[in-house]
Structure formats: C-alpha cells, structure tokens
N, C-alpha and C positions, 0 to 999 in steps of 0.2 A: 380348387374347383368351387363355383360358387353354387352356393344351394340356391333358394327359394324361400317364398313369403306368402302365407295361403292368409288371406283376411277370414277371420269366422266372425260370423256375427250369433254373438251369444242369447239372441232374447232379451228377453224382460226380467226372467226367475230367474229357477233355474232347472236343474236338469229334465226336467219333463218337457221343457219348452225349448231344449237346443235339440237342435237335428242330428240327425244319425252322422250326416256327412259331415258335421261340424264336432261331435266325436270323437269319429273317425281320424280328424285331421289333428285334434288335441292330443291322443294317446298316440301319435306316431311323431309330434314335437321334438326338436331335440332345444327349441329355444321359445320361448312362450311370453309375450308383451301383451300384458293388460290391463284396462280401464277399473275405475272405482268400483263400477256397476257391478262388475261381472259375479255373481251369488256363486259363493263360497264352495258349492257340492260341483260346480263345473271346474273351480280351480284346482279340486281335488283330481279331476281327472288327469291334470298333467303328471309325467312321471317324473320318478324322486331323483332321475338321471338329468333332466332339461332343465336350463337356466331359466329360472321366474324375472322379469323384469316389471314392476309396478311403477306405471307411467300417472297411474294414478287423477285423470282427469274430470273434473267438475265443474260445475257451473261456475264461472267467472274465478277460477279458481285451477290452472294448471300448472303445478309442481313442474312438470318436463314439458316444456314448452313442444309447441307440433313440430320446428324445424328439427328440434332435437329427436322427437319422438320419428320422424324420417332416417334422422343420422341412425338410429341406433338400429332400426330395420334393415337397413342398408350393411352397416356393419358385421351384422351377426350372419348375413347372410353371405357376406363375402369372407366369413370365416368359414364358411363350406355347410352350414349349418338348416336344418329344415325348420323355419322360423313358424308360428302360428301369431298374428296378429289379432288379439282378441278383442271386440267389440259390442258393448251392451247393443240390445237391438240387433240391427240390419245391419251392416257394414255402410252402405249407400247413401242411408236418410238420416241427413242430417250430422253422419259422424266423420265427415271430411275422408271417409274411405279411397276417395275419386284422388283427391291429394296425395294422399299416400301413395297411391299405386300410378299416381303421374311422375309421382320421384322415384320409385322404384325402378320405372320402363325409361326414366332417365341414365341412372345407372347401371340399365345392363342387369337387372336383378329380376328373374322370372319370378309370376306372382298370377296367383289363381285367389277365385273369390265365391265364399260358402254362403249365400244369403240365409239372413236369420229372422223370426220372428221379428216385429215388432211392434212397439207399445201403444204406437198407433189403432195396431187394430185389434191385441191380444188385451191391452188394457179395457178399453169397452167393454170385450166378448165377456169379460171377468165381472161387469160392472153391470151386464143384462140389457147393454144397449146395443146392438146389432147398425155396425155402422150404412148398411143401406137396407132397404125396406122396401119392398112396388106399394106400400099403400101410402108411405111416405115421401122417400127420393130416390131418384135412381145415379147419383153420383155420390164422392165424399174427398176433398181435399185435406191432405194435410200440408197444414203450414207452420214454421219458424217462428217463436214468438220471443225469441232471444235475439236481440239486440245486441249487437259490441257496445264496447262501455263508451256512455256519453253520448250515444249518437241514437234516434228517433226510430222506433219501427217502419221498417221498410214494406206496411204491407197492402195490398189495394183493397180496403175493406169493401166499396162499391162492386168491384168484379165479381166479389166473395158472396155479397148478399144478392148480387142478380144472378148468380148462377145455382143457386134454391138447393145447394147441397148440403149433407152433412159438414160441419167445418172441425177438424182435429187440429186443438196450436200443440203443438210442444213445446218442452221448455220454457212454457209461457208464465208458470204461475206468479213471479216479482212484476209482470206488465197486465193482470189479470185488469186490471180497474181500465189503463189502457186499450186493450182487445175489445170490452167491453162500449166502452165510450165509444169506439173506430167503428163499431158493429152497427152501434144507434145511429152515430151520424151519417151512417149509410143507409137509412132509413129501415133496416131488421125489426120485424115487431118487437115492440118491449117486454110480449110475453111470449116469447120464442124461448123454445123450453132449452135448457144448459146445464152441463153438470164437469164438475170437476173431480176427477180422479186419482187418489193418492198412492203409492207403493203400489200402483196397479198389476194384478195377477199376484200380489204376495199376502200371505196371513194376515198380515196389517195391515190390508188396502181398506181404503177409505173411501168416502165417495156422497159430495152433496148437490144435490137439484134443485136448481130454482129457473126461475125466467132471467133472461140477458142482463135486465133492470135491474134484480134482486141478490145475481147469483154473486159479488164479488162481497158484496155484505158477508153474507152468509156464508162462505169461505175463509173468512179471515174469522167472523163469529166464531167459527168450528175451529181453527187453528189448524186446517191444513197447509203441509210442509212442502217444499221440493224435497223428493222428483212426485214433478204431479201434469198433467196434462188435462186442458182442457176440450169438450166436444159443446159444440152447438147445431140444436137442430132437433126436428119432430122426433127424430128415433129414442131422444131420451124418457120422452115418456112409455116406452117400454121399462125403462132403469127395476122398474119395483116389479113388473109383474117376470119378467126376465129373467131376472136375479137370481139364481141357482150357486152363486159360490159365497155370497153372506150366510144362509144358514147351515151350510156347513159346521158342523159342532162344536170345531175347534178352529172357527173363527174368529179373527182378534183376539187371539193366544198366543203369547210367545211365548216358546218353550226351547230353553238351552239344552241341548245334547251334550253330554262333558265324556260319555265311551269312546276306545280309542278310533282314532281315521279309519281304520279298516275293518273295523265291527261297527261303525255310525248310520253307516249308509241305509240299512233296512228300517231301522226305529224313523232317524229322519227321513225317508219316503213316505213311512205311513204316516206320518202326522201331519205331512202336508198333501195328503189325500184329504186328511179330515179337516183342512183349512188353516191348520195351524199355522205361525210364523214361526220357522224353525230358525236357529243358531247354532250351527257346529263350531262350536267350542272342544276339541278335545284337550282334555285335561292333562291324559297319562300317556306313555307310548313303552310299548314293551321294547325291549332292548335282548336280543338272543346275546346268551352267552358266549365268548370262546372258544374256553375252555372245558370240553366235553368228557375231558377224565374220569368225572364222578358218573358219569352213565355207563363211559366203558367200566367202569369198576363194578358198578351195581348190576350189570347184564351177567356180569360172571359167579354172580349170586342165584340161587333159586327164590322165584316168587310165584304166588299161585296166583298174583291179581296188577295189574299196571293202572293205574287210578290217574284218569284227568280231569282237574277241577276249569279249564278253561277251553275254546278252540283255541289260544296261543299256544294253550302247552301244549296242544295236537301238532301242530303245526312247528314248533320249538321242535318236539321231541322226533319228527321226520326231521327237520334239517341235520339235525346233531347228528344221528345216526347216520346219515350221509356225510357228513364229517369226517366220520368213523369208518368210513367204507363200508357201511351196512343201509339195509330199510327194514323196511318195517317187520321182515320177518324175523327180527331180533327178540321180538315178543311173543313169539311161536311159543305154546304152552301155557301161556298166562292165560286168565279172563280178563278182558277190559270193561271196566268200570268207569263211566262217565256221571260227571255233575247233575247235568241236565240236557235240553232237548240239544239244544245249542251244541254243545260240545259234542252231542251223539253224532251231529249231523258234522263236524269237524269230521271226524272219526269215519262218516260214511263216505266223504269225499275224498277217501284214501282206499275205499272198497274194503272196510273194518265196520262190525257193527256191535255195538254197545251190549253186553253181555247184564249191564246192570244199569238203572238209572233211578233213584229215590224219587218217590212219591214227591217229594219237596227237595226243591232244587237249591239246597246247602250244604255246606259242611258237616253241621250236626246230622242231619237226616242221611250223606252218605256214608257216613261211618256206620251208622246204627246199620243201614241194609248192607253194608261189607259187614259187617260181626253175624247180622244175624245168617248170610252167605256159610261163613267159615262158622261156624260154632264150636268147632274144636280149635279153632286158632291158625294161622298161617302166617304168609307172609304178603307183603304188601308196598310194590312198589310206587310214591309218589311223585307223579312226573309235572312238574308243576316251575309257579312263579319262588324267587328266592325269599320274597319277602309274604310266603303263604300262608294264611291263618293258622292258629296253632290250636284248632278243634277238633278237627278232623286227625291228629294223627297223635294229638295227645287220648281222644278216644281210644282208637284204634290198641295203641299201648296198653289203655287199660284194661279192654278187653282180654289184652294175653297174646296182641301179636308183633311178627317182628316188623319194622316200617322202616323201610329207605327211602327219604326225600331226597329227590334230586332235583336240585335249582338249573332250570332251563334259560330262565329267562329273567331279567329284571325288571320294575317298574318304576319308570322313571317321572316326576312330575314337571309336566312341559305344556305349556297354553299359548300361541301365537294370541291369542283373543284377550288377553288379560286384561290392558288399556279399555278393551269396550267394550266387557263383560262391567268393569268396575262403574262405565261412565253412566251404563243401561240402567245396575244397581241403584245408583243411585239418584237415579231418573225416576225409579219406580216402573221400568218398563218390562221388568221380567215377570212373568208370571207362574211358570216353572222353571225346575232345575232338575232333570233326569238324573238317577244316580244306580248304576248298574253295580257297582263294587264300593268296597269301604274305600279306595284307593282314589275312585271319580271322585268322590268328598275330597280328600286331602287335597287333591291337585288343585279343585275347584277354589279351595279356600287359598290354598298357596298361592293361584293367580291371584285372589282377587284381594287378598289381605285383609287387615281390621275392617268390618262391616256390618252393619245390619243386614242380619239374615232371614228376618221375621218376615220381608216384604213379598215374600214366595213364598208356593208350596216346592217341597222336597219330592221329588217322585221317587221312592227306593224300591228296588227289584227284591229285598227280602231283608229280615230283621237286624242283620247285623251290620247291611249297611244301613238302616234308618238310627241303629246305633248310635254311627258315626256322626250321622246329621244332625241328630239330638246332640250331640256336644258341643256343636257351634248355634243352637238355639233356633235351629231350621224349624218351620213347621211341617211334619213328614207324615205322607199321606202313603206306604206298604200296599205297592201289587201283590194279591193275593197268592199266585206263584212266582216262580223268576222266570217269566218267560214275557218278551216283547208283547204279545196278546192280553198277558194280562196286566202290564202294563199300560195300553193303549184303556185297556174294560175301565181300570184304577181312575184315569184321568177323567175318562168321558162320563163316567157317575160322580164327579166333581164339577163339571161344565155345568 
C-alpha cells in the first residue's frame, strides 16, 4: 500500500515560527526528508521511530541532487510509509515544492501541502520593517536573486522600479552589487533607502541600511554572510524605529545548551524569548537500565525515604517498576525526597508530591535536610543515575544511616554537534556554554576535545558543576540556585 508525502514548510527559525499543522504532520512521520535550514528544535520534533533522511541543500551547493531528492520521496512512500518533506520556509517560494509534487502525482504518490512561514516576510517583521505601509506602498514583490551557475540574472529590474513597491530578492546576497546596478539602471533613486538582512528571525540576525548607491559597500564593509536577503524601498526607514527584536537582551548571544534532548527544550525556549541564538548541543543522553534486580531487591528492604536527585530518575524509576509488574505504589510508606523544583514537578507528573526539597538544590544541601528530617537515623532509598555523585550518600552514611543506591539509569557521553561546536570554538562565535550537571562539562569537552576554553562564559546550574568547569580552565559564572530562572537572572546580569 502506498503511503503519502505531506510537504511542511518549516519557517525561517524555529519552533515558534512552524505552524501547528506543520507539527502536527512531523510528530506523526514515519519517514522525514530535510533541508540544511531546518533549526535543530524542529528536527527534534520527529520521532526516535522515523527514518531522518538529510538531503541537506544549499546555495549552489546540493549533496542529493533534486532528481534524486524526488527518487527518494517516491520510494519511501511506496514503501507504505507516511513521509514529511521538510522545507525551510514556504514549501512553494522559491523551494521547487511545485517540482516535487509534479513527480509525486506522476508516480501515483498522494501528497498534501502545509504552507510555512517565510523569510520574505518573517525576516523584515524581525528587522522593524513592515513590508507594506498606506503611507508608503501599497504592494511588495518578492523576487529570485539566484542565478544558475554562469548564466545572467533573469530579472526585469524596469517593471520592478515602475511598479513603486517594496522589492524582497532572496537568495540574492553573492549578486548584491548586481540587483544593485539593475535597480539604478532602471532609473530607482540612488537614495531609495535598502537594507539587507542576515539569519533573519534568529539571535544572530543582522541587518544594515543604507540607500541603493551605498547599501552593497556597506554590506560586504560589515561582512554580512548568506542566508541573507535583501528588501528595497521606503519601508526600510522604519528599520530603527520598528525594531523591537535587537534590543532584546540576549541579542547577538549565542548560547550552547549541552542538557539532555528531552530536558533542552524549556531552557532553549526561554533564551530565544530573550533574543538569544540558541544551539542545542546535547552532550549526554541517559540510557535506562535493564536490568531491574537491584530495585526488586531493594523494595524488599524497609526505607523511611526514596530520594531523587534528577526528573530521569523519576521517570527511570516508573519505567523499572513497570518492568517489574509494579507502579508507583511500590513506594507506599516512604517519604519522597526530591533534589529540586525540577524533579518535584517529575514527581508531580505521576500525581506524587515531594515530601522534601532543600533550600539549595544539591547534593550537599539534600543530604543535610534528609539528616536533619531523620535525626535518629533511618533508612534511605537512592533512586538515581549509576554514575551518581558520592556526596550525598557518603553524608548520609555519616550521619548514621542505612543508604541503598540504586542505579536506574546511565550516562552516556553523546554530541551529534561535535564537528560545529569545535568549528564555532574556534571561530570565537560562542559566547555561552550552559551547564546543568558535572556530566554536561564532560560530554561537552569529550565532544569538542583539546581546546581553549577561556573564549566563553561557563553558565553552571550550581558549585559542583562550575567545579568541573574550572578544571578545563572555563570562565564560570554560578546561578545562584539550580533552577532554569535563575539561570536565565545569572546570564542577563552579565549581558
């Protein structure tokens, strides 16, 4: 039976800018094809079941060529599969979408299509220029400023400059001098105001204004890169008073997230509220255990407290017991003791609520409010990672009570980003490095090997990991609690 092929067009960013029905059609993939563009927190949405296929295409520069990139659409689908074809932008403008789904209704291959922002008009809105205006024009074309290789812009710069509208090129910035010249000898004022737009809608966009005459100087002056897009026309002098997402705080910040994929997501939203240019980078990835022996063994123990230092090991220690033919109610009679907010609210999403949480969300600090709890001594179940700090339960000991660590989960050191985390390094383009655990450090460095570390700040969630940091010569700058909040407070009194 043959499945389908639903084109989404992904935006500009990322997830704040794809649409629900674009979503929608990702988290129900069982096969997912896509472009360079596509930002990293959308690719996270596909599931860990659908084949990724990275077609991977760029300016003058296609790895899998488009007949190919057809072939494999076609295939996947007559493998009975429910395909997503993902596309920066809009599926339609400009990304040969029409192509694709004229080969598709060639071969018999049903195919539905998600239209998606694009950069056309999401890059300006970002940039404070409102691509039409009644005091200025009341139309706005966008045009094609990419050329095949060796052959001449195909574009009518006369029709362009009599029809008095906004003009958007895409993909234009290597013919900018080009557009430019085509624009004047269509007689366009020489001080028609113009601005070109870099990583438009992302923490690192950019963006310079000058007049038609001026602007392609003053672009290469600035060392704007592709992907960059240009707009001409009166609206730009809006650009400055408009501009609502440069001052943003944590603008022209790039900030690496290294927490694992499925604890990334909150930290990296807020920071691109605040303008940041986020990188999900995860470092580590928990790995559940097997073998659950040592929890059935330790359940048949009396404890007066079940202690979890993470949400994995929330979430660890439900699966295991379901392993085991049990839930949760195998902890009937304990009190639960969580780390911090974080893990309370694991804890709360099983309808469990946190019987204990330290003042200060560490080790040190939960052991001390478990002793001061028990003052005669008890017992103390650890439900936790295998490779768990040895503070918390070397306390605990010495206090006088009895402790069973039970290894739920592992941590493993794993960075699909490694290659351009290393390259960013040493570009000098990072400017944070988020570090939620002593274990994000390890990973982090294990991706990225010998290096100078000095070139960023460290962000650590609490002392033991800035620790860590400090042993590879990080500069580490300690949220005052371990909590995302104050993390976010930590950074933005550095900005």
């Amino acid at each position: 039976m043959t499945g389908k092929v639903t084109l989404v067009g992904a935006g500009p960013g990322g997830c704040e800018l794809l649409t629900l029905a674009g979503a929608a059609a990702i988290e129900k993939a069982d096969a997912v094809v896509f472009d360079r563009l596509v930002n990293e927190d959308i690719l996270g949405l596909i599931p860990e079941t659908a084949e990724r296929v990275n077609v991977g295409k760029e300016n003058n520069h296609h790895p899998v060529p488009q007949d190919q990139i057809n072939e494999i659409l076609v295939r996947l689908a007559q493998e009975g599969k429910n395909v997503v074809r993902l596309k920066g932008g809009d599926c339609y403008l400009f990304g040969r979408g029409g192509e694709e789904c004229e080969y598709l209704l060639e071969n018999g291959v049903p195919f539905q299509v998600v239209p998606g922002v694009t950069s056309a008009l999401a890059a300006p809105a970002f940039a404070g220029i409102p691509v039409t205006h009644r005091d200025f024009c009341s139309s706005v074309h966008i045009i094609t400023a990419h050329a095949r290789a060796g052959k001449p812009l195909q574009i009518d710069f006369d029709s362009l400059v009599k029809a008095g509208g906004t003009l958007v090129f895409l993909m234009g910035l290597t013919a900018l001098e080009q557009v430019m010249d085509g624009l004047l000898s269509a007689h366009i004022a020489p001080d028609m105001p113009a601005a070109v737009i870099e990583n438009g809608t992302r923490g690192n966009q950019r963006k310079v204004v000058a007049s038609v005459s001026d602007l392609a100087g003053k672009v290469r002056a600035a060392g704007l890169k592709s992907p960059a897009l240009i707009i001409v026309g009166k609206v730009c002098t809006l650009s400055d008073k408009l501009d609502w997402f440069t001052p943003l705080p944590l603008h022209g910040k790039t900030v690496v997230v290294t927490r694992p994929r499925e604890r990334a997501g909150t930290l990296a939203a807020r920071l691109r509220e605040l303008g940041a240019n986020v990188i999900e980078a995860p470092c580590i990835e928990t790995v559940e255990r097997e073998n659950v022996q040592p929890l059935a063994d330790a359940l048949a123990q009396h404890h007066d407290w079940a202690v979890f230092t993470s949400p994995a090991g929330v979430h660890a220690a439900v699966h295991a017991l379901h392993k085991l033919g049990r839930d949760l109610r195998a902890l009937y009679g304990m009190q639960l003791a969580a780390i911090g907010r974080g893990t309370a609210d694991a804890l709360a999403g099983y309808g469990l609520t946190a019987d204990l949480i330290p003042m200060q969300y560490d080790g040190e600090h939960l052991a001390d409010a478990l002793t001061a709890a028990m003052p005669q001594g008890g017992a103390a179940l650890l439900l936790r990672a295998a490779a768990g700090g040895h503070i918390l339960p070397e306390k605990l000991k010495a206090a006088g009570m009895h402790v069973t660590d039970v290894p739920l989960y592992d941590t493993e050191y794993r960075c699909t980003k490694a290659d351009e985390l290393r390259a960013m390094l040493e570009a000098g383009e990072i400017d944070v490095v988020t570090f939620t655990s002593i274990s994000t450090v390890e990973g982090f460095v294990q991706a990225v090997g010998a290096a100078d570390y000095t070139g960023f700040t460290a962000l650590c969630i609490g002392e033991q990991t800035a620790q860590a940091a400090r042993k590879h010569n990080m500069n580490v700058k300690i949220a005052e609690n371990a909590t995302i909040d104050a993390m976010i407070a930590c950074l933005l009194e550095e900005s």
